[in-house]
C-alpha positions in Angstrom: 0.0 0.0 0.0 2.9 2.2 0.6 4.0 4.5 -2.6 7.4 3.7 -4.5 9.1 6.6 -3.9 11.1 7.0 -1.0 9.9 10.3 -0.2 6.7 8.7 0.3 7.7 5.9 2.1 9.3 8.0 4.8 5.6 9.3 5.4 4.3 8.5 8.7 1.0 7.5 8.8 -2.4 7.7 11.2 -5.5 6.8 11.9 -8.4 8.8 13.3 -10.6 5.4 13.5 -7.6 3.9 16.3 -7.1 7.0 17.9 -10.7 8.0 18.7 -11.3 4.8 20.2 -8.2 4.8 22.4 -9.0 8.6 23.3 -9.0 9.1 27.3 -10.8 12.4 27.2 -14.3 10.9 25.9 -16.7 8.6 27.0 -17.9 5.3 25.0 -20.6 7.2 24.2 -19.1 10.1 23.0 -16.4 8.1 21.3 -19.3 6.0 19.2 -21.1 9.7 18.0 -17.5 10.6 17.2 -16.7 8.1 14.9 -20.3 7.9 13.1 -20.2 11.8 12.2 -16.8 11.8 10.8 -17.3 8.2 9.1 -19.6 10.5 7.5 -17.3 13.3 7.1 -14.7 10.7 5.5 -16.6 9.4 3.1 -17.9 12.8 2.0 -14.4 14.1 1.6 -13.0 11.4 -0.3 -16.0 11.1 -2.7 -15.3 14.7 -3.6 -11.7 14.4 -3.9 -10.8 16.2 -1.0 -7.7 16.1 1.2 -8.0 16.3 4.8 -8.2 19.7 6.2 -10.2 22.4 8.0 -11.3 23.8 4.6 -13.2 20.2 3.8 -14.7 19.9 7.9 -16.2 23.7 6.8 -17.4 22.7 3.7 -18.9 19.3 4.8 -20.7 21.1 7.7 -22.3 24.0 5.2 -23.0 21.8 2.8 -24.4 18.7 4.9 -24.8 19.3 8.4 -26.3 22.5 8.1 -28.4 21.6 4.6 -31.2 20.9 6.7 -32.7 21.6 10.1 -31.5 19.4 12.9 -32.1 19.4 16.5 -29.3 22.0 18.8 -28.1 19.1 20.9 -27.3 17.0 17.8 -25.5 20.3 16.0 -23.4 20.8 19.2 -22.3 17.0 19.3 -21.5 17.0 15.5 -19.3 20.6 16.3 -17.4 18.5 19.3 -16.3 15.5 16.7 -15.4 17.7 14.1 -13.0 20.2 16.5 -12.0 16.6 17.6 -10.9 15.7 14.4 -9.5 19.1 13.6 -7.1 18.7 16.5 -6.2 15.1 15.6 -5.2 16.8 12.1 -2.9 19.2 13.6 -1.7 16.9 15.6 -0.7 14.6 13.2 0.7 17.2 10.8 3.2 18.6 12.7 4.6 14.7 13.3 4.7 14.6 9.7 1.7 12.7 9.1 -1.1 13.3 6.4 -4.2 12.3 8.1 -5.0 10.4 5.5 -7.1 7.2 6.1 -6.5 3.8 5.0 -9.3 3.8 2.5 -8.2 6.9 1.2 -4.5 6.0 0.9 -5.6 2.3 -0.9 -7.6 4.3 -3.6 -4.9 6.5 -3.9 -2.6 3.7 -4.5 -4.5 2.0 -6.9 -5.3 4.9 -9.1 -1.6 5.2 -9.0 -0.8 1.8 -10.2 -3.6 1.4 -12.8 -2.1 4.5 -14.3 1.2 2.7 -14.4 -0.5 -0.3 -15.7 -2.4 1.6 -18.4 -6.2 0.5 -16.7 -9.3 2.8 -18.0 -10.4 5.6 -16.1 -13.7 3.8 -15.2 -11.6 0.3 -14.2 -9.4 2.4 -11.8 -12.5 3.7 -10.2 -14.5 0.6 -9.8 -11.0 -1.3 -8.5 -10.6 1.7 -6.0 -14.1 1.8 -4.8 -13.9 -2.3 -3.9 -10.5 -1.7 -2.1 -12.1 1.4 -0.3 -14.5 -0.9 1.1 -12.1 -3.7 1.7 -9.9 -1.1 4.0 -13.1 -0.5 6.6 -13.5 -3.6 6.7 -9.7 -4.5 7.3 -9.3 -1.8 10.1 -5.4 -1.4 10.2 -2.9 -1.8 7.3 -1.6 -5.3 8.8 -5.4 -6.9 8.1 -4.9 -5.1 5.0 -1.9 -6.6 3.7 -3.1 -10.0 5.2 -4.5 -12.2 2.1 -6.7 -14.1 4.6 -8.4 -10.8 6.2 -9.6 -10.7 2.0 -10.3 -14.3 1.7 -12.5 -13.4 4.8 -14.4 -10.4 3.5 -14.7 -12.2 -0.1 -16.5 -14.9 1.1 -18.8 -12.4 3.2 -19.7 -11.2 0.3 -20.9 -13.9 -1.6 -22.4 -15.9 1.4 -23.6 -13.3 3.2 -24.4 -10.0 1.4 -25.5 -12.5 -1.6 -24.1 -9.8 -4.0 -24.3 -11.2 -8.1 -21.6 -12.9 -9.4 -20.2 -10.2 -11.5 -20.4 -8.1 -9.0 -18.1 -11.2 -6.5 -15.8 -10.7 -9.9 -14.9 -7.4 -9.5 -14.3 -7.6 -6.1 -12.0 -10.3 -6.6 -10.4 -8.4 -9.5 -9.6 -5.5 -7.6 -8.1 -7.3 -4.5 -6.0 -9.7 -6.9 -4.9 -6.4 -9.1 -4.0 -4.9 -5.4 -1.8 -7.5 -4.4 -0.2 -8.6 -7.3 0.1 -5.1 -9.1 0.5 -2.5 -5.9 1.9 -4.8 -3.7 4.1 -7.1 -5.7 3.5 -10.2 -5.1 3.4 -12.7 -7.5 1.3 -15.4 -6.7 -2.1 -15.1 -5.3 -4.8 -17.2 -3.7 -7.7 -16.0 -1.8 -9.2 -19.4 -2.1 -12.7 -18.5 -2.7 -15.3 -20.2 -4.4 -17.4 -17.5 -6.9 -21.2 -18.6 -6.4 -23.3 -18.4 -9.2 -26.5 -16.5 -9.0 -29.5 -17.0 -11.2 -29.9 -15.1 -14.4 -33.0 -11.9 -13.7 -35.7 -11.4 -16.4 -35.2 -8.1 -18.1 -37.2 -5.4 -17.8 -39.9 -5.2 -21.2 -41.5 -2.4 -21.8 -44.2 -2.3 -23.9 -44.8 -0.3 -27.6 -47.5 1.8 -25.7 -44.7 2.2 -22.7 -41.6 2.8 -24.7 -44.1 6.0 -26.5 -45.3 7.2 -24.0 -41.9 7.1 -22.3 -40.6 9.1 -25.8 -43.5 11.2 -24.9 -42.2 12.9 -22.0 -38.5 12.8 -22.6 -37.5 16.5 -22.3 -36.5 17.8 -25.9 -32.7 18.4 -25.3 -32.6 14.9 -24.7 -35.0 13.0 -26.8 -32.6 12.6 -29.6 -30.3 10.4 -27.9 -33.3 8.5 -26.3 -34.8 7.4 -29.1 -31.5 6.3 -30.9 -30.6 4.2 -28.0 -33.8 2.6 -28.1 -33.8 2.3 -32.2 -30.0 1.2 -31.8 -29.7 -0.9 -29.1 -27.0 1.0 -27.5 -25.6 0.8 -24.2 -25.6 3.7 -22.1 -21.2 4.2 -22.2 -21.9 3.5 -25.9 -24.5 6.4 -26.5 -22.7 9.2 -25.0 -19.2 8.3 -25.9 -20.6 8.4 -29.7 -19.1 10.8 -31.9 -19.4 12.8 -35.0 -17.3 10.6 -37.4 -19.4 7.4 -35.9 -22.8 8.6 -37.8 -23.1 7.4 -41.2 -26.8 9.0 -42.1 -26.2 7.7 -45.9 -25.8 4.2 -44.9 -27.8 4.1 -41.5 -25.6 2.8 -40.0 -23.8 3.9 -36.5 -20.8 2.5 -35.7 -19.4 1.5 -31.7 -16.1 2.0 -31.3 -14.3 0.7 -27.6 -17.7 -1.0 -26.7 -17.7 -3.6 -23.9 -15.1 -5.9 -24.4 -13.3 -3.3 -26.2 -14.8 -4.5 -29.1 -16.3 -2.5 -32.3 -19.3 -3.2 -33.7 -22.0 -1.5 -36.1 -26.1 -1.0 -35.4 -28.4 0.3 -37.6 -29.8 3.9 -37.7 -33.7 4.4 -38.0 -34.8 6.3 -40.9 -37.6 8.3 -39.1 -34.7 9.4 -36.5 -32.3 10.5 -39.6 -33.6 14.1 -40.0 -33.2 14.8 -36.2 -29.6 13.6 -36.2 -28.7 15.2 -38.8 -29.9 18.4 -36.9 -28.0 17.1 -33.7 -25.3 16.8 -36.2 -25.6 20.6 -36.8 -25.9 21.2 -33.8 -22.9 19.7 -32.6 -20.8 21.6 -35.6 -22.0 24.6 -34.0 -20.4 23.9 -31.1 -17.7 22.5 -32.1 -16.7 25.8 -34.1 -17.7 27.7 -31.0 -14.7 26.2 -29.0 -12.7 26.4 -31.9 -13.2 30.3 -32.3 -12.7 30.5 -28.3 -9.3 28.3 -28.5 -11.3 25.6 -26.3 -8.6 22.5 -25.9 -9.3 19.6 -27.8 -11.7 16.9 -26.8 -10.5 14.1 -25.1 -9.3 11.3 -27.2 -9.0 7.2 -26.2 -6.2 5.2 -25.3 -2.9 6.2 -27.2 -4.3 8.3 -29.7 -4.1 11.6 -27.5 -0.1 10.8 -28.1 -0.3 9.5 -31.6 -2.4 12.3 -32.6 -2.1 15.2 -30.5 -4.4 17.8 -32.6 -7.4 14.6 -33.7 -9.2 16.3 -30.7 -9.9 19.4 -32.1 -11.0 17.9 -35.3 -15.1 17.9 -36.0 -14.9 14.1 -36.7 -13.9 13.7 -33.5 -16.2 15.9 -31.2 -18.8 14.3 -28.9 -22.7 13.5 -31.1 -24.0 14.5 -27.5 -21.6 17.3 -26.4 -22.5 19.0 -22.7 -23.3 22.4 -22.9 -20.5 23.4 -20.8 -16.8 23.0 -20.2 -15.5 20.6 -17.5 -12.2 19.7 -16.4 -10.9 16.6 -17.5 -10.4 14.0 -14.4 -7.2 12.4 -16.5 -5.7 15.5 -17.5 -7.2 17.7 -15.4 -7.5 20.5 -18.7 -10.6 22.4 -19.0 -12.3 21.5 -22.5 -15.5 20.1 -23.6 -17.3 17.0 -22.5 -20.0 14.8 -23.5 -23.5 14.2 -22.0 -22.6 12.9 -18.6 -24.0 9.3 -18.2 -25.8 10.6 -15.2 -27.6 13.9 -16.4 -29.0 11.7 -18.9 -30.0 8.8 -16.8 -31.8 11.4 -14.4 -33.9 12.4 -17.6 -35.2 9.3 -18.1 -36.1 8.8 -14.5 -38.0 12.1 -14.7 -40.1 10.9 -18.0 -40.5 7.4 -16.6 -42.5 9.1 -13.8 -43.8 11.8 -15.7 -45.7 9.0 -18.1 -47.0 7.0 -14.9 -44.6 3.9 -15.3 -44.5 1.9 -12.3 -42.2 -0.6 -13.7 -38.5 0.3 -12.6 -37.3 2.0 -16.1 -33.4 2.7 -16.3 -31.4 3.5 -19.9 -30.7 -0.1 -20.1 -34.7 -0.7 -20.4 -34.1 1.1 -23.9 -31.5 -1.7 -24.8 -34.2 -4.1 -23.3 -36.7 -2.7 -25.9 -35.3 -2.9 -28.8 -34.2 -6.9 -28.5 -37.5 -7.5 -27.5 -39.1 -5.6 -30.1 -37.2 -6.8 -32.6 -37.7 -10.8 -31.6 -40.9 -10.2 -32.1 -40.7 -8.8 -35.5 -39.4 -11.8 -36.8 -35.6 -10.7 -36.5 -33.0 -14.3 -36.0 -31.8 -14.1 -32.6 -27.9 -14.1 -34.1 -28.5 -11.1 -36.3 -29.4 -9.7 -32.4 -26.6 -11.0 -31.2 -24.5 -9.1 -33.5 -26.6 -5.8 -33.3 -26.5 -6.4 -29.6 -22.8 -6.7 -29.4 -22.5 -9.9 -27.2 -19.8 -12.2 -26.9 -21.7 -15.2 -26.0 -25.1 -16.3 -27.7 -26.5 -17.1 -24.5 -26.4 -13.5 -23.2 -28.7 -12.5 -26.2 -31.4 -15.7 -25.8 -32.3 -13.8 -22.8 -34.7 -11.8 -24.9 -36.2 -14.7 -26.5 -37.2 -16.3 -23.1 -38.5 -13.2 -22.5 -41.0 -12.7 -25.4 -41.9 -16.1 -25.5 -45.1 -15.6 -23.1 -47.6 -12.8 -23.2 -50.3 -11.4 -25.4 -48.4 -11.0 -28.2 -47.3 -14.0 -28.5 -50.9 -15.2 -28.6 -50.7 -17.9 -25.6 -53.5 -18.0 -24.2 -54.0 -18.2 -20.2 -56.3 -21.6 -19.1 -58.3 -19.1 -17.0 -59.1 -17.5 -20.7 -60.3 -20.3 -21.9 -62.5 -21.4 -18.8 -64.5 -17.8 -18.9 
């Protein structure tokens, strides 16, 4: 867990969690409060990328203990644990510590490694989040660094919390990646057995639902909406889509770096053409916007930024879906243009689900649900789908077919039907 440099390995470390509970000025009571409000102070802090210091304690108590009302007594508690915390800081900085917790520092050295290692953005994340959680549950960097304190909190996890098997995956993943890539150790056993869990029906909405979804979808984003539903695109896939990957004269719209890392092409609706080509517009307007305001280019995948420095401020390369202001870059940190953020958009479709009355629980994916189903029961072959659908494995895609094989459409009729 320690850092390679040997700067950092002269830094001495601390932790608030030991010291509160070893503190001879408070009470148990006091001590448990203590710890629960700046739990929630940690996690806070490090979910916005903030270092340990008094400016984060102020911002975390205007922005979340004061956001609402809350009873004095509480206030004055939460105001004891955090000028308890603030002296702990001080305390620990002048003996050359940086107050930095143990989940903190394991995401910190993950991000650092996966860097090194040349992981995606998004892999380095979900790896950091599962170690994050792995260091509360370890306690002290010794049960960290101990493979069986992991073997133990792996096998929680699949016997206990009964989380999905991919989800067991990546939780092995990222302990595996931990000790073999920022620990160094070379071999690796956490001696766990994976349990399978069973496959979950898909949510289907129906042609009456998916429209009246469409319906309410707020203009700015109905464009993309309806192509991932005529498309079959993934959610990453839709927003990451851009200009150079929307071939209106063949209909065809092409996936590049989908799951897998995989490319792959999906048709193009004709009734949707006229509306991207206006999005296309749209988006050339912008584009020149940034250009005439010497906006940085936009971000590029994998080695290309270094291959082709300038591609980014090329129109072939600007986002289909570009977000309507700048944002600074998490890689790069540079201030340049982004696309629709996966969760802006998500939101919208939460807000038209409700707005049309849906009860059933409607996510983007549902979109990607739709048109499989839709298409099965147009008559399409299920490995045509497989291919529009971008999956590896046949099996993924007869999903869909279980799924339309029962229903009105289908024309089976119910014994009870048959009886009245």
């Amino acid at each position: 867990m320690n850092a390679h440099s040997p700067k950092e390995k002269k830094q001495k470390h601390f932790d608030w969690r030991e010291d509160l509970a070893h503190s001879r000025d408070l009470n148990p009571r006091e001590i448990e409060a203590f710890g629960y409000v700046l739990g929630w102070l940690e996690d806070w802090r490090v979910k916005h990328d903030l270092p340990p210091s008094r400016d984060a304690a102020c911002r975390w108590w205007r922005e979340v203990a004061k956001a609402k009302e809350r009873p004095a007594w509480r206030l004055r508690q939460w105001e004891e644990a955090i000028r308890w915390y603030l002296a702990w800081l001080a305390a620990c900085q002048q003996k050359g510590g940086d107050g930095k917790s143990i989940p903190e520092r394991l995401k910190a050295a993950v991000h650092s490694a996966g860097t090194r290692r040349g992981l995606a953005l998004k892999t380095r994340q979900t790896y950091a989040g599962w170690l994050a959680r792995f260091g509360v549950f370890a306690g002290t960097e010794q049960a960290v660094m101990d493979e069986s304190v992991a073997r133990n909190w792996l096998s929680i996890l699949v016997e206990k919390e009964k989380v999905a098997y991919a989800t067991q995956k990546q939780a092995l993943n990222a302990l595996v990646f931990f000790y073999r890539d920022v620990c160094g150790r070379e071999e690796i056993d956490l001696q766990v057995k994976l349990r399978k869990t069973s496959c979950r029906q898909p949510v289907i909405l129906s042609r009456a639902e998916l429209m009246s979804l469409m319906d309410k979808v707020e203009p700015t984003y109905k464009t993309a909406a309806l192509l991932q539903y005529g498309a079959g695109l993934r959610l990453s896939e839709l927003v990451r889509l851009r200009v150079k990957d929307v071939d209106l004269e063949r209909g065809v719209v092409t996936v590049h770096a989908g799951k897998g890392d995989k490319d792959r092409e999906s048709i193009i609706p004709n009734c949707l053409k006229t509306a991207l080509a206006e999005n296309l517009n749209e988006a050339r307007r912008c584009w020149q916007a940034d250009r005439e305001k010497n906006v940085a280019g936009v971000a590029l995948p994998g080695a290309l930024a270094r291959k082709m420095p300038k591609a980014g401020e090329k129109l072939g390369w600007y986002w289909l879906f570009c977000a309507n202001h700048l944002s600074q870059d998490p890689e790069s940190g540079i201030m340049r243009r982004h696309h629709l953020h996966e969760k802006v958009y998500a939101e919208a479709i939460a807000r038209a689900a409700a707005a049309a009355g849906i009860v059933k629980r409607v996510t983007t994916h549902v979109l990607r649900h739709a048109f499989a189903t839709h298409l099965l029961r147009n008559g399409t072959d299920i490995r045509t789908l497989q291919v529009l659908l971008g999956h590896a494995d046949v099996k993924t895609t007869e999903i869909y077919a279980h799924a339309v094989d029962l229903g009105n459409e289908k024309g089976v009729m119910s014994p009870l039907d048959v009886v009245a």
